[in-house]
Z-matrix of the N, CA and C atoms (Angstrom, degrees):
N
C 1 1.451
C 2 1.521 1 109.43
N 3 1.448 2 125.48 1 148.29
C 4 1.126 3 134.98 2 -174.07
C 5 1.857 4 96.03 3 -85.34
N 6 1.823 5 89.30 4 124.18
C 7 1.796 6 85.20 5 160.88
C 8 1.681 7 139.76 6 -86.07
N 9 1.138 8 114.62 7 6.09
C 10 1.406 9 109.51 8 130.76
C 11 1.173 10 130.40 9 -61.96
N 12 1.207 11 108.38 10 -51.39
C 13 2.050 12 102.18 11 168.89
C 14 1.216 13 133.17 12 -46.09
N 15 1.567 14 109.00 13 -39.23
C 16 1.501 15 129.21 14 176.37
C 17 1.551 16 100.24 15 -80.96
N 18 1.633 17 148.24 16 -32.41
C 19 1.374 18 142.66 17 159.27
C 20 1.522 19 114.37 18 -50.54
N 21 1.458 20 113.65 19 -43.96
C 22 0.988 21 116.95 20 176.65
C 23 1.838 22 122.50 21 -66.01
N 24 0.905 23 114.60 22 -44.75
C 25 1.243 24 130.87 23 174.89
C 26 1.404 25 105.42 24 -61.62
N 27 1.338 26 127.37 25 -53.98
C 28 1.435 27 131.13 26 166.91
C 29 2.001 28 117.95 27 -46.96
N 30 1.093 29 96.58 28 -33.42
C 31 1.595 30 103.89 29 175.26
C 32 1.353 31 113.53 30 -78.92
N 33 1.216 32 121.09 31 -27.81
C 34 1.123 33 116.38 32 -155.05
C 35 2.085 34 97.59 33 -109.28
N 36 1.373 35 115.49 34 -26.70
C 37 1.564 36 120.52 35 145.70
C 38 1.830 37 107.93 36 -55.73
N 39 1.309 38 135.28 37 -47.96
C 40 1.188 39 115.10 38 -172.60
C 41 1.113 40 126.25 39 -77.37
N 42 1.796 41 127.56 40 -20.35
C 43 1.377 42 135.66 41 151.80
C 44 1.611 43 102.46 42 -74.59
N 45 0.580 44 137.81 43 -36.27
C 46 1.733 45 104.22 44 171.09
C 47 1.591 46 119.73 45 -77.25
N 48 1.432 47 107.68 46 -15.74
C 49 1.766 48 110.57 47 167.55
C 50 1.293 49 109.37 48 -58.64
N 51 1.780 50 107.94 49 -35.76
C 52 1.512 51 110.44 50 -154.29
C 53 1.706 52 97.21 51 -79.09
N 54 1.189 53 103.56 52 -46.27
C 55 1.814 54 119.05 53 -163.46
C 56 2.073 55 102.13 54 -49.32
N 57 1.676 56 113.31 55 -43.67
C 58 1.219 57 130.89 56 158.90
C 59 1.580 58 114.46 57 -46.66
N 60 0.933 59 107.46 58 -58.04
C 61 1.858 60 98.75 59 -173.94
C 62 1.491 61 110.12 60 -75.12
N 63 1.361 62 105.56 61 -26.34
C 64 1.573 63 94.29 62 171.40
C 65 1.222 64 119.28 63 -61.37
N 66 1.345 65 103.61 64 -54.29
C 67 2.071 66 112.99 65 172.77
C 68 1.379 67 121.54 66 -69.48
N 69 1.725 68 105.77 67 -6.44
C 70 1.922 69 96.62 68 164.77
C 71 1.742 70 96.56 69 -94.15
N 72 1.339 71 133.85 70 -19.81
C 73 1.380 72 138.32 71 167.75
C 74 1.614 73 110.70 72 -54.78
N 75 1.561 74 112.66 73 -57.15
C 76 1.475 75 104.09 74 -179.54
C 77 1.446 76 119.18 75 -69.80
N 78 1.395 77 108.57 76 -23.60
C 79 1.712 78 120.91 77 173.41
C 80 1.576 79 106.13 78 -55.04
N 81 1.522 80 111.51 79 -52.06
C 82 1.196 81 114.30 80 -159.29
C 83 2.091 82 94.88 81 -73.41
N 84 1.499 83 114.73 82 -45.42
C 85 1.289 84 102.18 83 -158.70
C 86 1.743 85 100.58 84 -59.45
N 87 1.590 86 111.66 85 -35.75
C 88 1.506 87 99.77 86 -177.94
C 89 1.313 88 135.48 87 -78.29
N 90 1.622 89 111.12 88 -7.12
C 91 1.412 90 116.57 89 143.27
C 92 1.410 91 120.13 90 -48.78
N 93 1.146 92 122.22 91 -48.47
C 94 1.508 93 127.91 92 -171.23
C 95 1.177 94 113.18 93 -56.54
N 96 1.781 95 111.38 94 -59.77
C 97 0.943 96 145.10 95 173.99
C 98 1.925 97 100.94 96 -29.56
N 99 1.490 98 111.26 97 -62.26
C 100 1.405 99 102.58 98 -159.88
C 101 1.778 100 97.32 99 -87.35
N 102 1.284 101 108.00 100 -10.02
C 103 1.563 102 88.11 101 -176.55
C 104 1.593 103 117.84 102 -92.70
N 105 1.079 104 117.30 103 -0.09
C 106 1.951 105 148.32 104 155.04
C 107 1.559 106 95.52 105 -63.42
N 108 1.079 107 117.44 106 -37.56
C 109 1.710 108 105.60 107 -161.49
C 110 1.269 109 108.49 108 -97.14
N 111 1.856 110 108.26 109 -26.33
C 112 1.587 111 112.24 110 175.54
C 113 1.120 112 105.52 111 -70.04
N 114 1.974 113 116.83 112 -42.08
C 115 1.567 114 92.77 113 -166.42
C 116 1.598 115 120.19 114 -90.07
N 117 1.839 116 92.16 115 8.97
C 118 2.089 117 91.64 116 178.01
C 119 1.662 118 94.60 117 -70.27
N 120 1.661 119 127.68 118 -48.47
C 121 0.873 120 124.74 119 -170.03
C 122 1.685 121 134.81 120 -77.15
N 123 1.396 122 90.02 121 -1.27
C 124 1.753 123 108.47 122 -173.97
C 125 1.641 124 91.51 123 -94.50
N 126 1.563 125 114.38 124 -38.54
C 127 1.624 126 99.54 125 -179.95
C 128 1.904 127 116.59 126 -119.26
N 129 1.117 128 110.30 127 39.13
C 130 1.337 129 133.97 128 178.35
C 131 1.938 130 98.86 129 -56.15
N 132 1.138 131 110.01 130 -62.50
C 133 1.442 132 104.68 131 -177.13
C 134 1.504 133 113.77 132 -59.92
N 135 1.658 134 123.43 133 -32.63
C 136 1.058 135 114.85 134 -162.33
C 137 1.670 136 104.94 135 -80.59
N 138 1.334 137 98.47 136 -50.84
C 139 2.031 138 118.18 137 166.58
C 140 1.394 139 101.25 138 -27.92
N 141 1.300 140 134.12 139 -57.62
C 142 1.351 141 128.21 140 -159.28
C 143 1.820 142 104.80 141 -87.48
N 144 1.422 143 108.21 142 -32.27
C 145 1.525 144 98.70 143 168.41
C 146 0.941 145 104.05 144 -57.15
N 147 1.256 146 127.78 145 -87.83
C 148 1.472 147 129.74 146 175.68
C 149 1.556 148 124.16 147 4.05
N 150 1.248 149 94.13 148 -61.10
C 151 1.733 150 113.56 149 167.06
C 152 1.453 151 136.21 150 -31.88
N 153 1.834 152 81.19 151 -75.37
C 154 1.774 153 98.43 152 145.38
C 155 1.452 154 139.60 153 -31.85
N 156 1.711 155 93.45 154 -64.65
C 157 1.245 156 113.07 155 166.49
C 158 1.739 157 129.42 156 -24.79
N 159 1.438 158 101.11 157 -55.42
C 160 1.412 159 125.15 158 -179.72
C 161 1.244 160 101.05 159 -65.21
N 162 1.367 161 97.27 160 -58.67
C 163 2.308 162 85.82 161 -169.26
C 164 1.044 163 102.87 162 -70.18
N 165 1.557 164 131.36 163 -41.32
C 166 1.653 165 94.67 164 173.94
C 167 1.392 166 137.15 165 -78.99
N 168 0.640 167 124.49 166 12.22
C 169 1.451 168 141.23 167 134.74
C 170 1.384 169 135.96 168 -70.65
N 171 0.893 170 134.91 169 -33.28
C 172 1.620 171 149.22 170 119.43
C 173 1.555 172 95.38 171 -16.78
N 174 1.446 173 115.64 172 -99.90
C 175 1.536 174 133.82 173 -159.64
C 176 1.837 175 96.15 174 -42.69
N 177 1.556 176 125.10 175 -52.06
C 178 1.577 177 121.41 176 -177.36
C 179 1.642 178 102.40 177 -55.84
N 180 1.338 179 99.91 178 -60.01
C 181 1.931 180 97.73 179 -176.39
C 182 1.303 181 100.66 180 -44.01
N 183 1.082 182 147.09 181 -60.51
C 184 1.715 183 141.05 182 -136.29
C 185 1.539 184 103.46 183 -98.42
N 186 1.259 185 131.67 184 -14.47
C 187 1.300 186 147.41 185 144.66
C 188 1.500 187 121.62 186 -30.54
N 189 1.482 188 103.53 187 -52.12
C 190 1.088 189 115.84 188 -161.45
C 191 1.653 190 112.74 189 -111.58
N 192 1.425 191 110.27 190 24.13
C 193 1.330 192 139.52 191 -171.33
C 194 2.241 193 98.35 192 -78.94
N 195 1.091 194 133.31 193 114.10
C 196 1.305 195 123.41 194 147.81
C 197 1.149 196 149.01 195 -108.12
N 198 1.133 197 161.37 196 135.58
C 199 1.381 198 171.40 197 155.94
C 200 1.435 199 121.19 198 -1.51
N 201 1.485 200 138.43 199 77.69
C 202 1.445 201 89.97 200 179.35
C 203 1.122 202 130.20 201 -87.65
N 204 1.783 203 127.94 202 150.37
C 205 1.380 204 124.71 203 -172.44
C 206 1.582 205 106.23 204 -118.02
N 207 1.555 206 117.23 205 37.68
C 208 1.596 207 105.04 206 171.72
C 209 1.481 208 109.04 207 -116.97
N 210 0.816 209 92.68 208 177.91
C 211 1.888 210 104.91 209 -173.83
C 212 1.849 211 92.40 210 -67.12
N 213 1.421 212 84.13 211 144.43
C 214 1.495 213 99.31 212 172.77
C 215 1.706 214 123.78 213 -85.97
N 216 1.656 215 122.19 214 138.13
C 217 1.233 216 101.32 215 -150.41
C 218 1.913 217 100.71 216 -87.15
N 219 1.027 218 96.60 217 141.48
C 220 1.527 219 112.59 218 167.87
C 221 1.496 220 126.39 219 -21.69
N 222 1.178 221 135.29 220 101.61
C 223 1.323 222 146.34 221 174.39
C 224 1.554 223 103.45 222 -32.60
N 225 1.546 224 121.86 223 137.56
C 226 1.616 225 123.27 224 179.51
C 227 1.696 226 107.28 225 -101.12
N 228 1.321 227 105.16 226 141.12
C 229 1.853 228 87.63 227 174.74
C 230 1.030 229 118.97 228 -81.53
């Protein structure tokens, strides 16, 4: 076989390898893509309790935050 023929043939297998992984790449990101969106929307109620959850708890802790107003104790040597 002539090796130009066989270069050629080799180029023309590595752009169609390449053209494939791109389209099993976009396959794969839009799988992802929709199964991110099922599970934002499958746990949407719980995410936002949760949410809640935190700030109020946040808002009770910082409530209960006080001042101190006594003398500070003396440095030791």
């Amino acid at each position: 076989m002539n090796t130009k023929h066989v270069s050629r043939r080799l180029r023309r297998f590595l752009k169609a390898n390449e053209a494939v992984s791109a389209l099993e790449y976009a396959i794969l990101v839009g799988v992802v893509t929709v199964a991110v969106g099922a599970a934002i929307v499958a746990f949407s109620g719980q995410i936002g309790d949760a949410i809640s959850g935190i700030g109020n708890t946040v808002t009770n802790t910082g409530s209960g935050i006080t001042t101190f107003t006594g003398t500070p104790p003396s440095p030791t040597p």
